[in-house]
C-alpha positions as CSV (number, residue, x, y, z in Angstrom):
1,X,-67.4,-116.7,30.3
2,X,-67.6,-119.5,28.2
3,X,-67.6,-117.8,24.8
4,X,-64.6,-115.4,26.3
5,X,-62.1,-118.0,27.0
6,X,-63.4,-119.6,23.5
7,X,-62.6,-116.1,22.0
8,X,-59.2,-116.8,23.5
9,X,-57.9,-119.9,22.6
10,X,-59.4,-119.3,19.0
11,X,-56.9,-116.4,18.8
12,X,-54.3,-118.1,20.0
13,X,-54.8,-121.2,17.7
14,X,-55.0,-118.5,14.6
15,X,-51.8,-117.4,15.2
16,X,-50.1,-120.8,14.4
17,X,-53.0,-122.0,12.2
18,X,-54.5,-124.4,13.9
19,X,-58.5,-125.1,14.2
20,X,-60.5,-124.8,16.8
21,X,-61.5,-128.1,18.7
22,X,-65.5,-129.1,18.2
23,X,-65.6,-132.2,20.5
24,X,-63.7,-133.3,24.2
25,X,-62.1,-135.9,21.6
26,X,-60.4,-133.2,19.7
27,X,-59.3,-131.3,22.6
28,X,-58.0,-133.9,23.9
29,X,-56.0,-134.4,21.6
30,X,-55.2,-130.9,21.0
31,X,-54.1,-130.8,24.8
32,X,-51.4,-133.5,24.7
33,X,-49.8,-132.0,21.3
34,X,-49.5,-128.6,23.1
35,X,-47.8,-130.2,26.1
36,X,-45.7,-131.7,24.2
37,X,-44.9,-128.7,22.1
38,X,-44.7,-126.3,25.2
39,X,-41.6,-128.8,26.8
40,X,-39.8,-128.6,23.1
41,X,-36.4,-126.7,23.2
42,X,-36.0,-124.4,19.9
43,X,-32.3,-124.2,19.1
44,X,-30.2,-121.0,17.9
45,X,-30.0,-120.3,14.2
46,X,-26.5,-122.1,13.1
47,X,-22.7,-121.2,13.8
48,X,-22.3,-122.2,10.0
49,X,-25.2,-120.3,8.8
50,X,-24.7,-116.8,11.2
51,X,-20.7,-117.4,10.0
52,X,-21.7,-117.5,6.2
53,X,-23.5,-114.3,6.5
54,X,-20.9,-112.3,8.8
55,X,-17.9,-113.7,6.1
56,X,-19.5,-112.7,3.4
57,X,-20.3,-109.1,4.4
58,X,-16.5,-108.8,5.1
59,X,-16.1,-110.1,2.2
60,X,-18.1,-107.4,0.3
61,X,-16.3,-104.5,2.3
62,X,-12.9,-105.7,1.9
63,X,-13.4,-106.0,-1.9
64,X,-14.9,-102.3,-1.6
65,X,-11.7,-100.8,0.2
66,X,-9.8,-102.3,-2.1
67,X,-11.8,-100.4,-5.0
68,X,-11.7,-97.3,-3.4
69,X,-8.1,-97.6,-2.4
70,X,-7.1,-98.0,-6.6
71,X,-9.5,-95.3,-7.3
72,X,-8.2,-93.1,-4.9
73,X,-3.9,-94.0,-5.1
74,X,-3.5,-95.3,-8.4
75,X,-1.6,-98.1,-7.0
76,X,-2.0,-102.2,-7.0
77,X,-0.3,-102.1,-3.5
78,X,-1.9,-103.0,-0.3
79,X,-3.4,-100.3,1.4
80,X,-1.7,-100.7,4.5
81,X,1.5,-100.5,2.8
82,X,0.6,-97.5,0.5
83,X,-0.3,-96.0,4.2
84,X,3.4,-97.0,5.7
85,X,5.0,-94.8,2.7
86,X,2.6,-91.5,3.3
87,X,4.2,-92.0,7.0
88,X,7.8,-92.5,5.8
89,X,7.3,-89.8,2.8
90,X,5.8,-87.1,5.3
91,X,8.3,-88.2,8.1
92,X,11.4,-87.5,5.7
93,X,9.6,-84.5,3.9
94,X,9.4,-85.8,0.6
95,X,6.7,-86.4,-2.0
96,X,5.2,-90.0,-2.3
97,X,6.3,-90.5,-5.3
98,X,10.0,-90.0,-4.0
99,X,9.8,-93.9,-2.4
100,X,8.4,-96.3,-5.0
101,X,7.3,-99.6,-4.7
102,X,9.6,-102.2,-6.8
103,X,6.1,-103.8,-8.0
104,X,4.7,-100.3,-9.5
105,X,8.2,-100.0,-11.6
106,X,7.6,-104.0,-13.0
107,X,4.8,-104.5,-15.6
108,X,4.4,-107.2,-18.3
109,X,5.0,-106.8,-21.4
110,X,1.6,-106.7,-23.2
111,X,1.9,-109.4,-25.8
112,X,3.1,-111.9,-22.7
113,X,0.0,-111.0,-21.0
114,X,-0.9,-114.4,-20.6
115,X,2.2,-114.9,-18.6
116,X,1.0,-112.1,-16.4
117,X,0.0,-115.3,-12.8
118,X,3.0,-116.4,-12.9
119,X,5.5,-113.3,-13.4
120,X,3.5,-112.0,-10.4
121,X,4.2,-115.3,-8.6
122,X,8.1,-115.1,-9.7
123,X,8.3,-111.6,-8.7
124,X,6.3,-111.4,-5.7
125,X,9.1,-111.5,-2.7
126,X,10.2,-108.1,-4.9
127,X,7.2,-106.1,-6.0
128,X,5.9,-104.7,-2.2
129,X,9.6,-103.9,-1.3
130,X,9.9,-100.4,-1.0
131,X,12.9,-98.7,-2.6
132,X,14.7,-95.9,-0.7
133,X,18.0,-94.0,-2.2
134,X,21.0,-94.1,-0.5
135,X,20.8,-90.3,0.9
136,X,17.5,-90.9,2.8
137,X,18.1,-94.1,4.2
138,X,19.0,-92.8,7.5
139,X,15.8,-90.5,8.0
140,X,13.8,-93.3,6.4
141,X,15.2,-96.1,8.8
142,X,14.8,-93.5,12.2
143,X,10.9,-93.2,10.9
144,X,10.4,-96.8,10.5
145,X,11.9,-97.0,14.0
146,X,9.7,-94.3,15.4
147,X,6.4,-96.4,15.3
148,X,4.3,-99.5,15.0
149,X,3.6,-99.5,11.5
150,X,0.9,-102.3,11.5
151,X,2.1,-104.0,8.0
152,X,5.0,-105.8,7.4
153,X,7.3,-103.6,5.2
154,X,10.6,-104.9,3.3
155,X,13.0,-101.4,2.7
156,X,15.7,-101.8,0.3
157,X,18.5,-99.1,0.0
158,X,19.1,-98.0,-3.7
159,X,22.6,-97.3,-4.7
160,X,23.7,-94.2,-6.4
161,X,25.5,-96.1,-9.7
162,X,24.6,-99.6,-10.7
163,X,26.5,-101.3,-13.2
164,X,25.0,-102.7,-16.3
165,X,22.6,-106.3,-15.8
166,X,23.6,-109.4,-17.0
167,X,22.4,-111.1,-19.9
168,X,19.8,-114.0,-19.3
169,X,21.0,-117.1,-19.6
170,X,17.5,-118.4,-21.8
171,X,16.1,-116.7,-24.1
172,X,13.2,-117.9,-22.5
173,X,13.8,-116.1,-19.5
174,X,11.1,-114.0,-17.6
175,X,13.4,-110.9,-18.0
176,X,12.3,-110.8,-21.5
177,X,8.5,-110.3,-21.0
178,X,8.8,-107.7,-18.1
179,X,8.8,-103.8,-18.6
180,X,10.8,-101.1,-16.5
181,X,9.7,-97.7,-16.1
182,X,11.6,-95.1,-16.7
183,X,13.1,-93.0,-14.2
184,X,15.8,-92.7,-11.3
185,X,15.5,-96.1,-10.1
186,X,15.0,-98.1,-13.4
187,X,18.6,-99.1,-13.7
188,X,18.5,-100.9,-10.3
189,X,15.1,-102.7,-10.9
190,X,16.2,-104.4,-14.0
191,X,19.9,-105.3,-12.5
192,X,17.8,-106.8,-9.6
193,X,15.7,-108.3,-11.9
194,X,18.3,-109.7,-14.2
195,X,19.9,-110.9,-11.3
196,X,17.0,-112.7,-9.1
197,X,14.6,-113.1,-11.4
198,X,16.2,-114.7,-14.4
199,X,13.6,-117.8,-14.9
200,X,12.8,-119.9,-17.9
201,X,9.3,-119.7,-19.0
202,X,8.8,-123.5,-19.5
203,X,5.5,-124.6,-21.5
204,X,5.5,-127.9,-19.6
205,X,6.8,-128.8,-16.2
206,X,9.0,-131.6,-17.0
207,X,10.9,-128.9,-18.9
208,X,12.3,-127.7,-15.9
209,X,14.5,-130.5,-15.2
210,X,16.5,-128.8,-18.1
211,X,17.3,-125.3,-16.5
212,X,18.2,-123.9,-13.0
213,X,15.4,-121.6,-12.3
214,X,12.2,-121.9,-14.0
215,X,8.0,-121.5,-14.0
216,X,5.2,-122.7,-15.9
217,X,2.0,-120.7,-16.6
218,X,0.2,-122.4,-14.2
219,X,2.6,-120.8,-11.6
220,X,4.7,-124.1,-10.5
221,X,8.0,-122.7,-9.8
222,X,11.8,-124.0,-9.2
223,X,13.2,-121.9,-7.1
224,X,16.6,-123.8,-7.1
225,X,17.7,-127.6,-8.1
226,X,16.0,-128.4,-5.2
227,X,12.9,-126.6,-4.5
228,X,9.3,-126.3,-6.0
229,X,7.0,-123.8,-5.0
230,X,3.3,-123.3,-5.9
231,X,1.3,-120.9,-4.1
232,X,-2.5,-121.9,-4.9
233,X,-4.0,-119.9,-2.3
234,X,-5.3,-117.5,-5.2
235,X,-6.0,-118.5,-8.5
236,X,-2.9,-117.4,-10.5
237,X,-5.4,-115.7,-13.1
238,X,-6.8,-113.6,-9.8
239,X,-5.9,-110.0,-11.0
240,X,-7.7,-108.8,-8.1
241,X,-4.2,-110.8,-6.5
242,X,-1.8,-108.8,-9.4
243,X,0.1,-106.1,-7.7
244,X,2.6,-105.1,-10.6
245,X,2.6,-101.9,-13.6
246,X,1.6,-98.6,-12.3
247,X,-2.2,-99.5,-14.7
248,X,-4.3,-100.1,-12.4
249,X,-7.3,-100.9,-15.0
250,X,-6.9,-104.2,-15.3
251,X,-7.0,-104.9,-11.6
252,X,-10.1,-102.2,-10.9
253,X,-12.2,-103.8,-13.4
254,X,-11.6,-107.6,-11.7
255,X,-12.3,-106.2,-8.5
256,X,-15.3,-104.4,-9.7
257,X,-16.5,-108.3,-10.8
258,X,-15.6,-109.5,-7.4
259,X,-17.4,-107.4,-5.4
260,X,-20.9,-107.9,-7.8
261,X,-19.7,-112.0,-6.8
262,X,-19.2,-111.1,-3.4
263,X,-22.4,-109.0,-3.1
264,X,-24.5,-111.9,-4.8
265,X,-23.1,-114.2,-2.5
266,X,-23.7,-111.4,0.8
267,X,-27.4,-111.5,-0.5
268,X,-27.5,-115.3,-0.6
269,X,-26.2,-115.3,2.5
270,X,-27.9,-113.0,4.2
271,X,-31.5,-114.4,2.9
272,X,-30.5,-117.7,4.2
273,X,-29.8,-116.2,7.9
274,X,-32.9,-114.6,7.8
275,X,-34.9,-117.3,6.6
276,X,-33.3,-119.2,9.5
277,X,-34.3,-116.5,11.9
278,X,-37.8,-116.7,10.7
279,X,-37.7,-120.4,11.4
280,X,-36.5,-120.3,14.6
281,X,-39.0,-117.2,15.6
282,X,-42.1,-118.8,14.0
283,X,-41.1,-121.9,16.2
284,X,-40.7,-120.0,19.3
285,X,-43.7,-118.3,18.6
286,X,-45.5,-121.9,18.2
287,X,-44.4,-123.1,21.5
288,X,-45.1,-120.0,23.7
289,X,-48.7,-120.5,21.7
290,X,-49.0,-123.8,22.7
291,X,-47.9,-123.0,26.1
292,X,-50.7,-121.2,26.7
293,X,-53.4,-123.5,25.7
294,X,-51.9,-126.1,27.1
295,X,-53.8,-124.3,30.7
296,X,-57.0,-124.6,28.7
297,X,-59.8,-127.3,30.1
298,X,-62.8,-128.6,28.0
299,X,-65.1,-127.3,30.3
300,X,-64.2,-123.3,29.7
301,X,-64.6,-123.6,25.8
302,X,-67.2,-126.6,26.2
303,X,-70.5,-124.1,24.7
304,X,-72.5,-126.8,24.1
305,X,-72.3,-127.6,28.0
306,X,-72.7,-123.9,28.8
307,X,-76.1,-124.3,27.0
308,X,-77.5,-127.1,28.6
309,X,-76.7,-125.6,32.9
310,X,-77.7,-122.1,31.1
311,X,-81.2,-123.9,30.1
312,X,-81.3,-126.4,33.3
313,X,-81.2,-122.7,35.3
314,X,-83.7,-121.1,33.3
315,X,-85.9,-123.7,33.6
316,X,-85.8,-123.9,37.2
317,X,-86.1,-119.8,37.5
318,X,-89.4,-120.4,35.2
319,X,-90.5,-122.9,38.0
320,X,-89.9,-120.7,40.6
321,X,-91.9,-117.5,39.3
322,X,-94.7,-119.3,37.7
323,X,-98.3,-119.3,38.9
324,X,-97.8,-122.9,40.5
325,X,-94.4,-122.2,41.7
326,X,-93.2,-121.8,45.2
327,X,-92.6,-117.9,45.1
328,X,-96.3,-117.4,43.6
329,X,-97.8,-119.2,46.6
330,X,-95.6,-117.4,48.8
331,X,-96.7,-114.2,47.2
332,X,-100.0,-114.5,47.7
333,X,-100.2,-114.0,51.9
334,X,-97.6,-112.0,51.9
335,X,-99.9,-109.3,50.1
336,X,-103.3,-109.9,52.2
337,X,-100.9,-109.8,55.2
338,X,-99.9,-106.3,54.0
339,X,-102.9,-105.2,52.9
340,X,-104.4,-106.3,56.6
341,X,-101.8,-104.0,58.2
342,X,-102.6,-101.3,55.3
343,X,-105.8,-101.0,56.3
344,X,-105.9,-100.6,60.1
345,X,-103.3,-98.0,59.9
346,X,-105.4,-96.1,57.5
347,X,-108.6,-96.3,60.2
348,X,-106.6,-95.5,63.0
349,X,-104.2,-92.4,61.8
350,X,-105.4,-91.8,58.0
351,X,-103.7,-92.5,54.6
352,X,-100.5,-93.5,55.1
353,X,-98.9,-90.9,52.5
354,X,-95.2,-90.0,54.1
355,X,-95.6,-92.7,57.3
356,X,-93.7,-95.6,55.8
357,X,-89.9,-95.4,55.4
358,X,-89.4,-98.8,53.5
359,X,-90.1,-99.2,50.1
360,X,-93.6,-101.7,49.7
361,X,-92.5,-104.6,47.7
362,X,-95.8,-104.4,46.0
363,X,-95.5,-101.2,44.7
364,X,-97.1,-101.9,41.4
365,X,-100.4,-103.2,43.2
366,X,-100.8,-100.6,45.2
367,X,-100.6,-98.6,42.6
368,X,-102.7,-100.3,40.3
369,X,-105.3,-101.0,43.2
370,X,-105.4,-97.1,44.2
371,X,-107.8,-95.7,41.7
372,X,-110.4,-99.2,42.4
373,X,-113.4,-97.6,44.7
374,X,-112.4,-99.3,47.7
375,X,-109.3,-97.2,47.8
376,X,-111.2,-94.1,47.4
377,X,-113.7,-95.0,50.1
378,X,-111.5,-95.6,52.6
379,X,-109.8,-92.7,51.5
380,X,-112.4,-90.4,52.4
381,X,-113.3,-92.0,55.6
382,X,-110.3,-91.0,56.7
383,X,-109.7,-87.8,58.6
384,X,-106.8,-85.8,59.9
385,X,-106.0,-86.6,63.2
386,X,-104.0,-84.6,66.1
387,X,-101.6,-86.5,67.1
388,X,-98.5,-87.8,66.0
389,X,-98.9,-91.5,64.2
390,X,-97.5,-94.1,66.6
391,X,-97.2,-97.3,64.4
392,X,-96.5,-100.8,65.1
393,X,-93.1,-102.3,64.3
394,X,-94.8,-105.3,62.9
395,X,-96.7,-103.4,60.2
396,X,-94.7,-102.8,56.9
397,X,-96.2,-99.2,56.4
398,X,-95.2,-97.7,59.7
399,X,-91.6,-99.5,60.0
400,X,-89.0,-97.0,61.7
């Protein structure tokens, strides 16, 4: 028993690295860590590090919808809002195309590219309206109505004739580094933007004390005498963020970099959670380990005591069968009793071949003794006899 449990607390203490104890000193010692590792609480991986990891997978997908949404619409426009017109569009009956975003008409002008942050900014409360002629706005409004559209979406009836956009007041004006495309709609875009959008591109921000409306580069704007506005929530040289010009290149490319960021930083991530799960599972493993030794005593792994009882016995077994032992000298009557009772038998009915039921403990001697010539004497002294053998209870041979 003693090497078994010692097989089984070896195991356990292999699976957390730990030796096994030599002495009652060590396993002493051994005892009161694991009782005090068995009572240790082992707390959940982190909110901060589980958070990290589930962010930045959303992260990575977000970044891939948007990839697949450019690839797939040709658009800088929100998803959500390129999926509001297909309702409106099929709604009415017309093609996509028939309700364009004021944003996919606007691009910069390419040798003001470096203005590109802050026309964006300027721009932005105009580049997700969608424009709608004046003929459709009825059915378009009715569809709008129809439904939960799950996006906010800004609709802006387009007049049949506009009249001729102002000149801009600065020749630094934003109007002069922005693009219209052609079509339908482009006279109203740049009378909207003439009008709205007229802002002085201003290299330095105290400049803007000199003119009404202005922005920098870095994307500080004046919206009025009155008001600054600067939306830092994004970078302003984010083009994943850009949403104007119908060239979607430029923003496919910077969200193809994003999402090789944002998948480094989901692998980092995700290494670091399960590093932390490891951690926590190695330590629960330790305690439940130490759990169960901690119902180990000295005495079941104790070999070294095993060996000494196991040797105390067999030296006392040796005593009792030896020649000068107390089963030898009980031996020894015992047989000349049976012998005694052997004997008569065999005078008084013959050999006693089929008369004893029991088995003679002294088998062997008997059998060793039957070929001496004292055996074979009395065996042929011995007749058959007529009657059936009526033996004695107390002789061992004739036992019922």
């Amino acid at each position: 028993m003693v090497e078994q449990y010692r097989a089984q607390l070896a195991a356990e203490l292999a699976r957390i690295g730990a030796p096994m104890p030599e002495a009652s000193a060590q396993f002493a010692e051994l005892l009161a860590a694991a009782v005090t590792e068995a009572a240790r609480d082992v707390p959940a991986v982190s909110y901060d590090v589980r958070d990290a990891a589930s962010q930045s997978r959303k992260a990575l997908d977000e970044v891939t919808k948007q990839i697949q949404s450019r690839r797939d619409h040709r658009s800088n426009l929100d998803e959500k809002l390129l999926g509001a017109r297909r309702f409106l569009a099929d709604a009415v009956g017309v093609p996509v195309s028939t309700f364009p975003f004021a944003g996919e008409l606007i691009s910069v002008a390419e040798q003001h590219s470096a203005w590109r942050g802050a026309a964006e900014r300027v721009i932005a409360p105009f580049s997700s309206t969608l424009l709608v002629r004046d003929e459709l706005i009825v059915v378009a409004r009715r569809a709008t109505e129809s439904r939960t559209l799950g996006v906010r979406l800004v609709i802006e009836a387009v007049p049949h004739s506009v009249d001729e956009p102002r000149r801009p007041k600065d020749a630094r004006s934003l109007v002069h580094r922005l693009a219209v495309s052609d079509g339908p709609l482009a006279s109203y875009v740049r009378k909207r933007i003439a009008t709205e959008f007229d802002y002085a591109c201003v290299s330095h921000p105290d400049e803007l004390d000199d003119v009404e409306r202005g922005v920098t580069i870095g994307g500080l704007v004046k919206r009025n005498s009155r008001r600054y506005e600067k939306d830092d929530r994004h970078d302003v040289g984010d083009a994943t963020r850009w949403v104007l010009g119908g060239d979607t290149e430029a923003r496919l490319e910077a969200l193809l970099e994003r999402r090789r960021e944002a998948k480094a930083a989901m692998e980092e991530a995700a290494s670091r959670d399960a590093e932390a799960d490891s951690l926590r599972q190695n330590a629960v493993t330790r305690r439940d380990v130490f759990t169960r030794v901690s119902a180990f005593t000295w005495d079941q792994v104790d070999l070294a005591s095993a060996a000494a009882v196991t040797k105390a016995r067999r030296d006392e077994l040796r005593a009792l069968t030896s020649r000068s032992g107390t089963l030898r000298d009980v031996r020894g009557p015992l047989r000349l009793h049976f012998d005694l009772e052997e004997a008569i038998c065999a005078l008084e009915w013959g050999p006693p071949q089929g008369c004893v039921d029991g088995e003679d403990p002294f088998a062997d001697e008997t059998r060793s003794r039957s070929s001496s010539p004292t055996c074979a004497v009395s065996s042929k002294a011995t007749g058959p006899t007529s009657r059936p053998p009526v033996r004695s209870s107390a002789s061992p041979c004739c036992s019922a």
